[in-house]
C-alpha positions in Angstrom: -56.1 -34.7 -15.7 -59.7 -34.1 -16.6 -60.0 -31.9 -13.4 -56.9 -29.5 -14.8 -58.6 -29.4 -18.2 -61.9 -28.0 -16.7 -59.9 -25.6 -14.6 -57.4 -24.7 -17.7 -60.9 -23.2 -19.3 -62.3 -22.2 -16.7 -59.7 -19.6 -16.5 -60.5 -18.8 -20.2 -64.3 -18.0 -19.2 -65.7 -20.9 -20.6 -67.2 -23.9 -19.5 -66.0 -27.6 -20.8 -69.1 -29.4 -22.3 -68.8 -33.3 -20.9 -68.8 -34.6 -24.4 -66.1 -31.7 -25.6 -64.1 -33.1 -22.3 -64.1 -36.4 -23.4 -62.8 -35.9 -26.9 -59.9 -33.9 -25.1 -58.7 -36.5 -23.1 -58.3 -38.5 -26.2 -55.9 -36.7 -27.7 -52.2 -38.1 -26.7 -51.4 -34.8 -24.7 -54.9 -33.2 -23.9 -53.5 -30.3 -21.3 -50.4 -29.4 -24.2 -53.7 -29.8 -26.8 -56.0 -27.6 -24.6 -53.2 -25.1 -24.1 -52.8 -24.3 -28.0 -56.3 -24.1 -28.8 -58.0 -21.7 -25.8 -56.1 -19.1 -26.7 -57.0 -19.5 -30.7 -60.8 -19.8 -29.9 -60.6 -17.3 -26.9 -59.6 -14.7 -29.3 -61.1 -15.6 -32.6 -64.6 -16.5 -31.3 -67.4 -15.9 -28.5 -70.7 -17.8 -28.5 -71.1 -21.5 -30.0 -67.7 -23.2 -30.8 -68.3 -26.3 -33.1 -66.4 -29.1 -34.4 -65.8 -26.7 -38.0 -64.6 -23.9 -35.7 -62.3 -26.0 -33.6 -60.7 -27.8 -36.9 -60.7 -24.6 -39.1 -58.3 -23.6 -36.1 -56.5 -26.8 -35.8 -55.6 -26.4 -39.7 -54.9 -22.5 -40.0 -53.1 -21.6 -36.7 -51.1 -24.9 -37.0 -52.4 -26.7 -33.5 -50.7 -29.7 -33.0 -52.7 -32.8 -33.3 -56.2 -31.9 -35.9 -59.3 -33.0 -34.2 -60.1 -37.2 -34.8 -62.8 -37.6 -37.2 -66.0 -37.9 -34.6 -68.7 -35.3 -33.5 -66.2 -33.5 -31.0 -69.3 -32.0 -28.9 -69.5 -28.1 -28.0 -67.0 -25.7 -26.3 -69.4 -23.1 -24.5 -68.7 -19.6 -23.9 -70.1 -18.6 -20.9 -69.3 -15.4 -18.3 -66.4 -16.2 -15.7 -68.1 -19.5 -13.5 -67.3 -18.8 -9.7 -65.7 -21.3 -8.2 -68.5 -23.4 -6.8 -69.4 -24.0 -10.5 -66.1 -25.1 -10.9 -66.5 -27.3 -8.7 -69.9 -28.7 -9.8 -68.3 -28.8 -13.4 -65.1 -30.7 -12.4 -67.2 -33.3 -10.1 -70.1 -34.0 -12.9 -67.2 -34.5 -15.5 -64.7 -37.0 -13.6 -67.6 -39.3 -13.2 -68.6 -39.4 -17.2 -66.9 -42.4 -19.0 -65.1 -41.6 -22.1 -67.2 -43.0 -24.3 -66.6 -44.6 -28.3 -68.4 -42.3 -30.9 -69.2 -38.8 -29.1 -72.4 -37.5 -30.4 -73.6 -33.9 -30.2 -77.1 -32.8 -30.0 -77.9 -30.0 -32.0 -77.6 -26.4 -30.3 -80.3 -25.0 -28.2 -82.6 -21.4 -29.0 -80.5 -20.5 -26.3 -77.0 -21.4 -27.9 -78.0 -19.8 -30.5 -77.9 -16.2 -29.8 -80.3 -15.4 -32.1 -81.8 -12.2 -30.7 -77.7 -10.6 -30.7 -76.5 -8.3 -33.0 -73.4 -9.4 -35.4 -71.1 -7.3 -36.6 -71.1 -5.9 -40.2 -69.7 -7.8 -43.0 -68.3 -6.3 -45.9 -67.8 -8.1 -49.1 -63.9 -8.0 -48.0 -64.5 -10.1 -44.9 -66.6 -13.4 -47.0 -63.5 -13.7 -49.3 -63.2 -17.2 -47.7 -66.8 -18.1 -48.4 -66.3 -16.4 -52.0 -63.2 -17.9 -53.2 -63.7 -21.2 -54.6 -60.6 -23.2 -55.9 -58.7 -20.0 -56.0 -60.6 -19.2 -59.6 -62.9 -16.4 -57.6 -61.4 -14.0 -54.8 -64.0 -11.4 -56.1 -66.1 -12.1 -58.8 -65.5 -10.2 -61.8 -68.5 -9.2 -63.3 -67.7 -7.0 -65.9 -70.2 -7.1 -69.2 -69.3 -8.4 -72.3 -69.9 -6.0 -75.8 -73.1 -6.2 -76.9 -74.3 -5.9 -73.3 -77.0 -3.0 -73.1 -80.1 -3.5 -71.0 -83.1 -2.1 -72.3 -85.4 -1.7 -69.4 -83.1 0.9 -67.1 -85.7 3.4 -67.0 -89.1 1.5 -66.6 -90.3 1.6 -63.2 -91.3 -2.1 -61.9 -94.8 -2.7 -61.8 -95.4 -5.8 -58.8 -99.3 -5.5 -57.8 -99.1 -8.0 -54.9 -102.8 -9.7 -54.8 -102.6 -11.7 -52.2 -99.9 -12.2 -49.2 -100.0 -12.9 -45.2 -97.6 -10.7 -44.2 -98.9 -8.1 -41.7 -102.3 -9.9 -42.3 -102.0 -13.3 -39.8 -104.6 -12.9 -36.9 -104.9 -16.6 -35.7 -104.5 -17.8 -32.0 -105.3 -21.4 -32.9 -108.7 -21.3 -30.8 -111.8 -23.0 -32.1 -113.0 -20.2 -33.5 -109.8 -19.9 -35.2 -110.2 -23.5 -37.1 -113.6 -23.0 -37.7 -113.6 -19.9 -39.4 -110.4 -21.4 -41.7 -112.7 -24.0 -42.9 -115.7 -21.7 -43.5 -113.6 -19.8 -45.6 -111.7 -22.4 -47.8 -115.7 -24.0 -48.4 -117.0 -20.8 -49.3 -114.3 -19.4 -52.2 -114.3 -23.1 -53.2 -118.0 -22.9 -53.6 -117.8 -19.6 -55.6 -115.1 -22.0 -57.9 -117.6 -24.7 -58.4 -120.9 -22.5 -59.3 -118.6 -21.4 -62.3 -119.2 -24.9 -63.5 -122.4 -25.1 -65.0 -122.6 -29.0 -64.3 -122.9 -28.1 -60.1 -124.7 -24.8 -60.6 -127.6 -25.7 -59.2 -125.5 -28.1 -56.6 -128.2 -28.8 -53.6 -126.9 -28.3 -49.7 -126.3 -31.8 -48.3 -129.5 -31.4 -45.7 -131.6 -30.5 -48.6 -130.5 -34.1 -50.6 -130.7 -36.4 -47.1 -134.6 -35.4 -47.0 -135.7 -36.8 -50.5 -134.9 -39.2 -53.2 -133.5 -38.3 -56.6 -137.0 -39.3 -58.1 -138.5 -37.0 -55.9 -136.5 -34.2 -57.2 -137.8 -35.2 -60.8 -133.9 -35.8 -61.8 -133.7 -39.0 -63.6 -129.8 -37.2 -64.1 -129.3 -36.8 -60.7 -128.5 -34.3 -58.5 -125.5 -32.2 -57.7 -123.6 -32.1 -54.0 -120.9 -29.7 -53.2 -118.9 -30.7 -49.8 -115.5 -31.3 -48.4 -114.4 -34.9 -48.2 -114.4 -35.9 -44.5 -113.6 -39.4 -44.6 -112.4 -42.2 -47.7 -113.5 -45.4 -47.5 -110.5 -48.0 -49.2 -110.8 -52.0 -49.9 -108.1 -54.0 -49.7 -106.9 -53.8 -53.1 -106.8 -49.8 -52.7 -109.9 -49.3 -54.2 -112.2 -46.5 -53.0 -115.5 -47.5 -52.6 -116.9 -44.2 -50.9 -116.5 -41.4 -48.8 -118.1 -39.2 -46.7 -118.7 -35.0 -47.7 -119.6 -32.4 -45.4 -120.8 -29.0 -46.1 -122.1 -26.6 -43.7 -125.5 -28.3 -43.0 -124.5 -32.0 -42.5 -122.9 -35.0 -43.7 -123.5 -37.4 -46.3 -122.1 -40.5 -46.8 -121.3 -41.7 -50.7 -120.6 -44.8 -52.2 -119.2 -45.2 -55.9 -119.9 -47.9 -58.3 -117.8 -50.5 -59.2 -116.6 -49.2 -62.9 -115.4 -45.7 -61.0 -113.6 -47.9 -58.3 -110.2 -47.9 -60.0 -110.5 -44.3 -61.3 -110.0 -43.1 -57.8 -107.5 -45.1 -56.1 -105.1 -42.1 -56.5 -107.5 -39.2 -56.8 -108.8 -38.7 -53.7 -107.0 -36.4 -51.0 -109.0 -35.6 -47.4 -110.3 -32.2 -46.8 -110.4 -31.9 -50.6 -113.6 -30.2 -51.9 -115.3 -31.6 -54.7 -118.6 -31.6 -56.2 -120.3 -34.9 -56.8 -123.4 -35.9 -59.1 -125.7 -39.0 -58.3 -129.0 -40.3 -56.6 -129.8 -40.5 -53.1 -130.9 -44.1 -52.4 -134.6 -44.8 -51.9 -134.3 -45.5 -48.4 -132.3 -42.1 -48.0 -129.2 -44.0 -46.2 -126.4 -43.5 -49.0 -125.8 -41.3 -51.9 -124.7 -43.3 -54.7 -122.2 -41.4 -57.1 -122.4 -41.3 -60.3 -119.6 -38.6 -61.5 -116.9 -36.6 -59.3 -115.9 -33.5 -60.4 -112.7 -31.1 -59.1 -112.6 -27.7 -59.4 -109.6 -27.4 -62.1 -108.5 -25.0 -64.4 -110.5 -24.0 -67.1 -109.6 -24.9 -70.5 -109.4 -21.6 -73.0 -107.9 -19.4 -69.9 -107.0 -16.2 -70.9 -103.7 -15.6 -70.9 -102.3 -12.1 -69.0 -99.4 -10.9 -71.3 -96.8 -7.8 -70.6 -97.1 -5.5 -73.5 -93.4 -5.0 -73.1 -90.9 -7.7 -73.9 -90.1 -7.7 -70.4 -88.2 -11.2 -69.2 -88.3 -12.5 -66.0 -85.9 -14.5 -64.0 -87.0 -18.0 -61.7 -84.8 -19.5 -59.8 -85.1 -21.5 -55.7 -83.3 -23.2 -52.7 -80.2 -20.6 -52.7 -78.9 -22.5 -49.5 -76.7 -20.0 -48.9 -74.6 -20.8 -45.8 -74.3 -24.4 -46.6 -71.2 -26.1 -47.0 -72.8 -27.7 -50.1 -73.5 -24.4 -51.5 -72.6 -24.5 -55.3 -70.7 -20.9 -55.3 -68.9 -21.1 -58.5 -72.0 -21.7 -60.3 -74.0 -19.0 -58.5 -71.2 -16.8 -59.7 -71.6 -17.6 -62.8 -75.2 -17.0 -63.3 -74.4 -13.5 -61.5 -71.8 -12.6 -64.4 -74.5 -13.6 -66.7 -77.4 -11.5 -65.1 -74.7 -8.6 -65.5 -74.2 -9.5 -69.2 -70.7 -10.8 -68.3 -71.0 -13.6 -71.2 -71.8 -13.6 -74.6 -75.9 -14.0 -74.4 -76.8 -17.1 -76.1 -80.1 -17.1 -74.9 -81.0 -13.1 -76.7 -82.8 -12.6 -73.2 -80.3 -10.9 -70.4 -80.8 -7.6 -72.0 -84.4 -7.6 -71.3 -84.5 -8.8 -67.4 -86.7 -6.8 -65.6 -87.6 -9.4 -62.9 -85.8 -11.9 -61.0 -87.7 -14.0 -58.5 -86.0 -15.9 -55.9 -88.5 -18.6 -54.8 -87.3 -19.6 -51.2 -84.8 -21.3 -48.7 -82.7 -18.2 -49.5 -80.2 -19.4 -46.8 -79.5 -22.6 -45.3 -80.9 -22.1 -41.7 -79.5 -23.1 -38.4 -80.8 -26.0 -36.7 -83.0 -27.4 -39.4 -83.0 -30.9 -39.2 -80.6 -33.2 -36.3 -76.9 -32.3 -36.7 -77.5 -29.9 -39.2 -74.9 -27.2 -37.7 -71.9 -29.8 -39.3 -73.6 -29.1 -42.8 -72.8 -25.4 -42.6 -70.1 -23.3 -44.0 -71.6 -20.1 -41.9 -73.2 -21.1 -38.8 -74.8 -17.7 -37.9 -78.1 -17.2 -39.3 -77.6 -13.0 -39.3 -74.2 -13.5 -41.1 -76.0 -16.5 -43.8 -78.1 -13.5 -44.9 -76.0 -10.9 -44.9 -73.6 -13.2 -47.1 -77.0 -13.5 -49.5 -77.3 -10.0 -49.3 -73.4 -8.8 -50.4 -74.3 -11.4 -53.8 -78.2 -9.8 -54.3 -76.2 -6.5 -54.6 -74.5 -6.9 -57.5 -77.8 -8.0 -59.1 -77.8 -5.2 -62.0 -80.2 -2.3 -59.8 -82.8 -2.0 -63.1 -83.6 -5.9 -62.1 -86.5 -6.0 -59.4 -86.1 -8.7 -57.0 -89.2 -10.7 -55.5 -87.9 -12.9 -52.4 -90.2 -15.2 -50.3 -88.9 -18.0 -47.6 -88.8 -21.5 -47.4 -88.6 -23.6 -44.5 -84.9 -23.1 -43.9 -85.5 -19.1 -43.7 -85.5 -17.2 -40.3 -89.9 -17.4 -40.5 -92.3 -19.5 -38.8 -92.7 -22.8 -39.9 -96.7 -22.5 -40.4 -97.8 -22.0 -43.4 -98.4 -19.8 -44.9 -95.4 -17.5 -43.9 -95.3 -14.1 -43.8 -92.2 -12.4 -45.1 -88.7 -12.0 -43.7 -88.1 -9.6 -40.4 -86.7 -5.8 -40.8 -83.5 -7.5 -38.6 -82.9 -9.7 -42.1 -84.2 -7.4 -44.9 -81.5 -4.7 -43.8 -78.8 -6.9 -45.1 -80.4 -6.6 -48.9 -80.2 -4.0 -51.3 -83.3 -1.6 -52.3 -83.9 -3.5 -55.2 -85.9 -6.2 -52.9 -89.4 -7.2 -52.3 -90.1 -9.3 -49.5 -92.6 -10.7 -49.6 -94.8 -14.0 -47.6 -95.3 -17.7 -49.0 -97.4 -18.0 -51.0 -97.9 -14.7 -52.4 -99.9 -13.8 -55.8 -98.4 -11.2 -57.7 -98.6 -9.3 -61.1 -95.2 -8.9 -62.7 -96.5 -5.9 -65.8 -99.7 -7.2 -65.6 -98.8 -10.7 -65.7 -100.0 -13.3 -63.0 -97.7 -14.7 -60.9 -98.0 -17.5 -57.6 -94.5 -17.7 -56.1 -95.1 -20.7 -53.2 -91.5 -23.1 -51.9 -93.2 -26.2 -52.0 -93.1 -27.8 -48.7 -96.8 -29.3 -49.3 -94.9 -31.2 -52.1 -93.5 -33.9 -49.5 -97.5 -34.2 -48.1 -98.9 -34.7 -52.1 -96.1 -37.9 -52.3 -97.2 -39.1 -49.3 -101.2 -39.3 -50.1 -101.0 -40.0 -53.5 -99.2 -42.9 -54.6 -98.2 -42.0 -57.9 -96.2 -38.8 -56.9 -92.7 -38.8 -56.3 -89.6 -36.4 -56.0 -88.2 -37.1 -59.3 -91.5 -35.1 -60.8 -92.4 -32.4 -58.9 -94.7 -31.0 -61.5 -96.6 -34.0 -61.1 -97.5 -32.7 -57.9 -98.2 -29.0 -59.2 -100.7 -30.5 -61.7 -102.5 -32.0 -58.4 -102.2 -28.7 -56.7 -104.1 -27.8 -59.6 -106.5 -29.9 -60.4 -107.8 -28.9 -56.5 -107.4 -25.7 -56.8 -105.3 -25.9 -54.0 -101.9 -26.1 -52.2 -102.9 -28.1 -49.5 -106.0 -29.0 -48.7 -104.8 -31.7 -46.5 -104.7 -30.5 -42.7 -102.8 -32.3 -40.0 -99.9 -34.0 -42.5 -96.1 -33.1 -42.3 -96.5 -29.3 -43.1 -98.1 -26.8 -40.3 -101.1 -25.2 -41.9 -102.1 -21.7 -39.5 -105.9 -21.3 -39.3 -106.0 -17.9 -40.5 -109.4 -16.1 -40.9 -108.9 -16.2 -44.6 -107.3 -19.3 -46.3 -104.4 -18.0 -48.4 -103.7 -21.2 -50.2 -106.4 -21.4 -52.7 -105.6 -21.1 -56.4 -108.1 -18.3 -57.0 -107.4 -16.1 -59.3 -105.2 -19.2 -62.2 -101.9 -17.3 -62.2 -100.4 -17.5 -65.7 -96.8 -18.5 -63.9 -97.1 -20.7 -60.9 -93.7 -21.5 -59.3 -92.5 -23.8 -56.9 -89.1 -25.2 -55.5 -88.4 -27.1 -52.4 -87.4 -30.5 -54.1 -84.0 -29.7 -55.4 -85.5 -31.0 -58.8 -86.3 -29.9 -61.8 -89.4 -29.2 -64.1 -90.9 -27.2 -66.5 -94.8 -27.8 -67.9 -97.3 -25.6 -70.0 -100.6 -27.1 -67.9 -104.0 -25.7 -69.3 -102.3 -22.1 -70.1 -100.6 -21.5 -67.0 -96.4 -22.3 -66.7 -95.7 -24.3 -64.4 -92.2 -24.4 -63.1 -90.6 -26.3 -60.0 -87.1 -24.1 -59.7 -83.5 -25.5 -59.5 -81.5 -25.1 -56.5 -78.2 -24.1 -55.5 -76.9 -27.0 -53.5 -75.0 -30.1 -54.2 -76.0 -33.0 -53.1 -76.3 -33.6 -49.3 -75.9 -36.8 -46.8 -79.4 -36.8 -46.1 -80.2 -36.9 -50.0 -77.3 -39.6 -50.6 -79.0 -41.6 -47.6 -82.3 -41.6 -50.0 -80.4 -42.0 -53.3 -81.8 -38.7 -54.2 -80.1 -36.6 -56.7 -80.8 -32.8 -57.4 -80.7 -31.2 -60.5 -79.3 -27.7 -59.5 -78.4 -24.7 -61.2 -80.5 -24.4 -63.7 -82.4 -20.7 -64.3 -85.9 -20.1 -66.0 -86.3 -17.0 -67.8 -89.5 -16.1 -69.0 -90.7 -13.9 -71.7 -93.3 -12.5 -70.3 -94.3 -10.8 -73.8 -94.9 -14.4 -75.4 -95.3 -16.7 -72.3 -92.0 -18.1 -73.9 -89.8 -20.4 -71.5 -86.0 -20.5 -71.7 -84.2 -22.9 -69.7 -80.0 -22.3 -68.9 -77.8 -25.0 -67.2 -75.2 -22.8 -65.4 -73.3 -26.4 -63.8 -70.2 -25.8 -66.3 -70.2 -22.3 -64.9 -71.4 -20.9 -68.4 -74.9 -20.7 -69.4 -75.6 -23.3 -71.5 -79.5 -23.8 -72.7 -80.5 -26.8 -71.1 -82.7 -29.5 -72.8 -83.3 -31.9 -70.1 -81.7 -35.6 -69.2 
């Protein structure tokens, strides 16, 4: 019977995937099942056929007998086999065992088809993805009275600072890592010498040839270098370290009442500046204070002269099947004033920045292609695109991945390929993560957040729950991740992009599917909301998001305004 089966799609053009084979023989008629279906899938699609394909064809076209709740494995479209492939086919599969739980791994580049063209997709054609519950065929979002935006004529002013794309040069060579390094010392240096405690800091080769008293420093003496090594106790404590600069290496030790200080503030490849006395037989430094580079207390603020609002939002996910639709709706009638404004704020949107993981992504993570609701990554973005267009087109929109958008993975990321941004209305900026930006004059860092997952894992009092926590160490440092060789890729550019140099006045982050909001020495800091419901992989971690909630900004005042749009209405959120 398995030998017919193979043949029966063979005739089709396609070849049977072992696994796919297996699941058909244990349906009660597998040749009557196979006979219903090829036509169905033959017709309706070319390319990867998954198990959501396969059942959203058992349950519309009425095949007889609806897939058995298991990972059903992968039909394969494939040009007509000749028959000595046949043959190979039929042989390899008569001798595979049908086995109890049928698992799929995920697709191949190659399955992917990423490099083909898809067909357009009008708004008409994603009423199945738009509809949810039967409340929204097409949205319907028509202004309420009152509604009259008052920026329709200003030009948007976005003076990008600071981006990678069109900029990345790195071939990971030697070269390529040293000169990363160089830099990130060198514009951390020009930090430090701001600080009139280390403005006088000493190269490390200078301090290794003589003793504090021989410097006539009774105070000590200042070091500037880039932690290469922490030494831990048992209990945790740090009891030194090692710095580098660009002359040498000098190893530290820390007294016993700064011990317990740093058993959470120390990250490697950090660079801090550290006062103290070089013992007498010139074998250790001997700390006496550490100092990060941080934010400045008394930071002027940039604000618009025009009461110009901005928008903050992250992690779209679009494409997922945990996409929360309804609610993104919602927030769309809002931006188009199709509620009555409770917040006094929609009229004056003039920005809206989408923070990334705009879409969902294919192949993200093991069996991700069963989490998705659109499993073409051309047709996730288009599907983006048709909702970004009925963005009012006064609003300016600034877009930046995430690691589930069509980029590389290293950071940072340069913006999204012409292939994606044709999908979007004019009203879009791409642009890379991270990127510094002035909004009307006001300073903006728009980064996803992935570093976030490498700050919970080297400091111990960092967690999920408080992303902002982990902005505050970002910093404190100066820094998005100075720590190289941890879960996130970092590219060696010639120029390190993720220092903190110029303090934006609005520094934004997403990523965790959290929430947060936090004034921190002058500059906003905000961790955006997300889209998605929860998903396995959170329930596995007894994680859960708080999505849907949308910052707006008054850029005028620095005032934050926080709406909950999970009741599909926007209703100011206070937390809890």
């Amino acid at each position: 019977m398995k030998s017919e089966i193979v043949k029966l799609f063979a005739s089709y053009g396609m070849l049977l995937d072992p696994r796919a084979a297996a699941l058909l023989m244990e349906q009660e008629n597998p040749v009557g099942y196979a006979k219903k279906l090829l036509p169905l899938l033959k017709t309706e699609y070319s390319g990867i056929l998954n198990h959501a394909n396969i059942k959203w064809a058992s349950e519309k076209k009425g095949v007889i007998g609806i897939l058995k709740d298991k990972d059903p494995g992968v039909l394969k479209v494939r040009s007509m086999p000749t028959d000595s492939k046949i043959a190979s086919s039929i042989e390899a599969i008569s001798k595979i065992p049908i086995p109890t739980h049928l698992h799929q791994e995920p697709d191949s580049a190659e399955d992917l088809n990423l490099g083909e063209e898809v067909p357009s997709l009008s708004l008409e054609d994603t009423v199945e993805y738009i509809s949810v519950d039967g409340m929204f065929n097409k949205p319907d979002l028509s202004p309420v009275e009152g509604y009259s935006p008052s920026f329709t004529s200003l030009e948007p002013r976005v003076d990008v600072i600071r981006e990678i794309t069109g900029e990345s040069l790195c071939e990971g060579k030697k070269e390529n890592f040293f000169a990363y390094f160089s830099s990130r010392f060198e514009k951390m240096k020009s930090i430090f010498r701001r600080n009139s405690f280390v403005r006088n800091a000493m190269p490390v080769k200078v301090v290794k040839k003589r003793t504090a008293y021989q410097f006539g420093d009774s105070e000590g003496v200042s070091v500037i270098g880039m932690v290469a090594a922490i030494h831990r106790g048992k209990t945790g404590e740090t009891y030194g370290l090692d710095l580098e600069d660009e002359t040498g290496r000098l190893k530290c030790g820390i007294s016993r009442d700064r011990r317990g200080e740093l058993k959470n503030g120390l990250v490697l490849d950090e660079t801090i500046a550290v006062i103290g006395k070089m013992a007498r037989n010139r074998d250790i430094f001997y700390i006496d204070r550490i100092i990060n580079p941080g934010v400045p207390w008394g930071r002027r603020v940039n604000y618009t002269d025009e009461k110009i609002c901005a928008v903050f939002i992250s992690d779209i996910h679009a494409g997922s099947n945990t996409f929360l639709e309804k609610q993104w709706i919602s927030f769309l009638k809002w931006i188009n004033g199709g509620f009555p404004d409770k917040a006094g704020v929609v009229n004056r949107i003039k920005y809206l920045v989408i923070n990334g993981d705009n879409v969902d992504g294919i192949g993200i993570y093991p069996d991700h292609k069963y989490d998705l609701r659109i499993n073409n990554i051309y047709k996730q973005y288009e599907f983006l695109g048709e909702y970004l267009k009925m963005v009012p087109e006064h609003i300016e929109i600034i877009m930046i991945p995430g690691n589930h958008d069509a980029v590389r993975k290293t950071e940072p990321q340069p913006a999204l390929r012409d292939c994606m941004m044709k999908y979007f209305p004019p009203n879009v900026r791409f642009l890379g993560n991270p990127s510094l930006f002035r909004l009307h004059g006001t300073m903006v860092m728009a980064y996803h957040g992935a570093s976030i997952d490498d700050w919970i894992t080297a400091l111990n009092h960092l967690n999920y729950s408080n992303p902002i926590e982990s902005m505050k160490e970002m910093m404190v440092r100066r820094h998005i991740l100075p720590m190289y060789g941890l879960k996130t890729p970092l590219a060696p550019e010639k120029d390190d992009h993720l220092i903190i140099d110029p303090v934006p006045d609005i520094f934004i982050t997403g990523h965790t599917h959290s929430f947060g909001i936090f004034p921190y020495r002058n500059t906003l800091l905000i961790n955006g909301s997300t889209w998605q419901s929860q998903t396995d992989y959170q329930k596995m971690h007894n994680f859960n998001p708080i999505p849907a909630k949308v910052t707006v900004v008054d850029l005028n005042t620095m005032k934050p305004t926080v709406l909950d749009f999970m009741d599909c209405r926007p209703d100011i959120y206070r937390g809890g």
